[in-house]
C-alpha positions in Angstrom: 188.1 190.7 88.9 185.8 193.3 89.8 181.5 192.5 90.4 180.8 196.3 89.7 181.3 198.0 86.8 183.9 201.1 86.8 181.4 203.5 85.5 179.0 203.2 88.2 181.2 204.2 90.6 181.6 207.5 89.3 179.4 210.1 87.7 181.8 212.0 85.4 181.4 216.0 84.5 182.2 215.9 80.8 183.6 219.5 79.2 181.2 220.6 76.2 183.0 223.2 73.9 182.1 225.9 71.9 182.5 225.7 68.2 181.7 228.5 66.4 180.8 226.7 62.7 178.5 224.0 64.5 175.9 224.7 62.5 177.6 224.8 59.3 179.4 221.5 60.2 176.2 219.4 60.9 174.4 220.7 57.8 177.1 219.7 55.0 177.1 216.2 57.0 181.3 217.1 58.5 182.2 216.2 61.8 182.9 218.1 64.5 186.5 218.8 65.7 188.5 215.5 66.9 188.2 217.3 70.6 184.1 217.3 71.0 184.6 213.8 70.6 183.3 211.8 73.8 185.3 209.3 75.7 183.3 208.2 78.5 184.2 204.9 81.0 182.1 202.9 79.8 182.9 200.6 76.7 181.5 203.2 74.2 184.7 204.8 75.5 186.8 201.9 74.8 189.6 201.4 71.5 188.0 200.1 68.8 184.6 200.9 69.9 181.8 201.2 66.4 180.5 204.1 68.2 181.7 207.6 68.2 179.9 210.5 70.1 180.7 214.4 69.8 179.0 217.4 71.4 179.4 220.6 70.8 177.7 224.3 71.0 177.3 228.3 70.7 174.8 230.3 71.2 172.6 229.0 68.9 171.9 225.4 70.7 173.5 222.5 71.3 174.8 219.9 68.9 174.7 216.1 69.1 176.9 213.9 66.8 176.8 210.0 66.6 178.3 207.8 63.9 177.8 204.1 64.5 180.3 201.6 62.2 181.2 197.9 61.4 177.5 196.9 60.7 177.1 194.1 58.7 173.3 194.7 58.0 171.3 198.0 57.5 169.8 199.7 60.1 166.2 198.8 60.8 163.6 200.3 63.1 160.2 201.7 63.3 158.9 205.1 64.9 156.2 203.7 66.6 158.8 201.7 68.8 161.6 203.9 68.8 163.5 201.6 71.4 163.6 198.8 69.7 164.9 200.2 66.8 168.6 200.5 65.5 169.5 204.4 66.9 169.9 206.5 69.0 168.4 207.5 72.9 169.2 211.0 74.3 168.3 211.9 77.6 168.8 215.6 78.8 168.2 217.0 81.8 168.4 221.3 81.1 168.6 221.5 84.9 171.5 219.1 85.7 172.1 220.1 88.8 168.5 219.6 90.0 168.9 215.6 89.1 167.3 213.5 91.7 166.4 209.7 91.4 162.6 210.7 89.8 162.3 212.6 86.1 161.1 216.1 86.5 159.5 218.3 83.9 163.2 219.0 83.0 163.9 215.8 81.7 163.1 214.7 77.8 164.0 212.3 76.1 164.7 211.9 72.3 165.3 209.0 69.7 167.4 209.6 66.5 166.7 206.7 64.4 168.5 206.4 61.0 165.6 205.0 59.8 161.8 204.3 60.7 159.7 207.0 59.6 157.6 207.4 57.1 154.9 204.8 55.0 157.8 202.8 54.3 159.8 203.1 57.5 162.5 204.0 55.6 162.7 207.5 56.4 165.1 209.5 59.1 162.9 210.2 61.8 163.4 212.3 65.3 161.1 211.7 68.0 159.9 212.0 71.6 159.8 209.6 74.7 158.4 209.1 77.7 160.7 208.7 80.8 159.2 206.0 82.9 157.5 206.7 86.5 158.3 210.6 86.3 157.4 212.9 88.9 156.1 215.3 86.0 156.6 214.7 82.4 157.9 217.3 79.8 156.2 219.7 77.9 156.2 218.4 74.0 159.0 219.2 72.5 158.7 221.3 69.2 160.3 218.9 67.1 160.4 221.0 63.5 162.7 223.4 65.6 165.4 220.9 65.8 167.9 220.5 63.2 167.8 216.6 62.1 170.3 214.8 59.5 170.8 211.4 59.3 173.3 209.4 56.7 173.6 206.4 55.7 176.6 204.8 55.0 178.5 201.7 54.2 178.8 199.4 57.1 176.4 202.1 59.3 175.0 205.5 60.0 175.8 208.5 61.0 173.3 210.7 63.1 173.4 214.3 63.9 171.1 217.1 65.8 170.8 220.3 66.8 168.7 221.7 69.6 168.2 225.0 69.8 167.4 227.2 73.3 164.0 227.5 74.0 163.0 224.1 72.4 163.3 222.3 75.6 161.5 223.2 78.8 164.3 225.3 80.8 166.7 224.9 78.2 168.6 228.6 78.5 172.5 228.9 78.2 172.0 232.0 80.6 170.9 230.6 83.1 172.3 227.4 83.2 175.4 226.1 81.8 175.7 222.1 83.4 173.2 220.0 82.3 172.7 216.1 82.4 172.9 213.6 79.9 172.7 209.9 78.8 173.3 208.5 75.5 172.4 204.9 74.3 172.7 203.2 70.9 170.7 200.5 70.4 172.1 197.9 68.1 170.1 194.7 66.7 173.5 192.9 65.9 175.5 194.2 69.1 172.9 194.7 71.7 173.1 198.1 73.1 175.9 200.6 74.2 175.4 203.5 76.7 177.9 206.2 77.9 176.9 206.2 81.2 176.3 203.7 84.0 175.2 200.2 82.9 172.5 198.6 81.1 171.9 197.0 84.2 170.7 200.2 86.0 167.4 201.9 86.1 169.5 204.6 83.6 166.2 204.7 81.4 164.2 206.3 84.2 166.8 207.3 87.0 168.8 210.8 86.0 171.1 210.5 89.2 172.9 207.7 87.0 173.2 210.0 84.3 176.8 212.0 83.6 177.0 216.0 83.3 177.6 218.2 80.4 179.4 220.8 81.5 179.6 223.9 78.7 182.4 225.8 78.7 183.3 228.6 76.4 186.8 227.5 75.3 187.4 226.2 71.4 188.1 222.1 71.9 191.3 220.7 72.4 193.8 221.5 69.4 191.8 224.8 68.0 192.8 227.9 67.5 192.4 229.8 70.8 191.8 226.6 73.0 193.4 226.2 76.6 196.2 223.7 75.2 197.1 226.1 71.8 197.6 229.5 74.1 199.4 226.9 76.2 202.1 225.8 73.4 202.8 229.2 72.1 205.5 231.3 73.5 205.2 233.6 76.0 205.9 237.2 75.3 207.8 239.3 77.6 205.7 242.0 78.7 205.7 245.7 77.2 207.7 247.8 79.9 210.5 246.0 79.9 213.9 247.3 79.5 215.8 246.0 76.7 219.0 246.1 78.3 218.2 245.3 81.9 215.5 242.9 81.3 213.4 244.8 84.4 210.7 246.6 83.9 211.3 250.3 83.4 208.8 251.4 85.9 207.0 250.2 88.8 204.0 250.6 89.4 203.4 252.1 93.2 202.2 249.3 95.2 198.4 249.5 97.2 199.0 249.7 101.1 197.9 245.7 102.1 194.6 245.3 103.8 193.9 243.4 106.6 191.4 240.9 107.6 188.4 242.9 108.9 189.3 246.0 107.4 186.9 247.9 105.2 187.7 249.8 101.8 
């Protein structure tokens, strides 16, 4: 058996896709589409796991999805110690490639707790961390920009957010589409989960353990117009062929070939 854990031995690129209806989806509470949904090495990624973790986005931000089930007890927590609470940790780096072993002033860090806010503490809440022993912390995030909904639910919660560009420092689909990402769900029955790394690791404060996010423009996996639907359909024959020869009826005059070193 194995000392080290499988997912520190590799730092995965994980495909984002686009969905069109994000927005729509996250504010009547639906899920995403079965393909957003994460499956990373690391036992959030195993069968069976109470945690399930979609991404998603367009041109309007990016969208965050976690539902956590099989509690026993209600979630509990308190804003004013947002890691100790029953939730969610996102860490998001809108420069991935730039990820070095120190937080820079692209680096943030939010917690999605199902509860904690308000007089009470009862109340959904979305807020923002510090990353430990950064080389320059991030601007404050402008939280009442972000889209926040949080359910509760029999047996557990269900937590959802979108971030729109511009509310995060360097956070521009134009200019950059990989960016970096960890995602922890602490748990006061089941100790934490995380979807990188290891708990073990320096993940809270170290971005070179984090995985990338990769957006890409396709639908997800088994919707309309994705990579594996245009796959499965049939492949038409093309327009000039010749319905009795099965050639094409023309040819197009071939360009003299060019080579190496030659110009025009």
């Amino acid at each position: 058996m194995s000392l080290i854990a499988g997912a520190l031995l590799l730092q995965t690129k994980v495909p984002c896709w686009r969905v069109s209806d994000m927005g729509q989806r996250l504010k009547k509470g639906t899920p995403l589409p079965d393909g957003c949904t994460l499956r990373p090495f690391t036992a959030m990624g195993n069968p069976g796991c109470p945690v399930t973790v979609q991404t998603g986005w367009n041109d309007s931000g990016l969208a965050i999805l976690v539902e956590v089930t099989n509690k026993s007890k209600p979630p509990e927590g308190d804003a004013t110690r947002p890691h100790l609470a029953d939730g969610v940790s996102l860490w998001l780096n809108t420069r991935g490639s730039l990820s070095g072993k120190r937080a820079n002033g692209y680096c943030h860090l939010l917690h999605l707790l199902p509860v904690g806010g308000g007089d009470d503490k009862t109340e959904p809440v979305i807020c923002q961390g510090k990353i430990p022993r950064a080389l320059e912390e991030a601007p404050a995030i402008p939280l009442s920009k972000i889209f926040f909904r949080s359910r509760l639910q029999h047996g557990g919660y269900t937590v959802a957010a979108l971030i729109p560009q511009g509310a995060l420092h360097g956070f521009d689909f134009d200019e950059n589409r990989t960016l970096s990402f960890a995602i922890k769900v602490q748990d006061a029955e089941r100790g934490a989960l995380i979807s990188c790394a290891d708990l073990d690791v320096n993940h809270d404060e170290d971005p070179s353990w984090w995985d990338w996010l990769q957006l890409r423009d396709e639908p997800p996996p088994g919707e309309p117009g994705s990579i594996n639907d245009l796959a499965s359909k049939p492949k038409q024959a093309p327009s000039n062929l010749d319905p009795f020869k099965d050639e094409p009826v023309a040819k197009q005059p071939r360009r003299g070939r060019r080579k190496a070193g030659e110009n025009g």
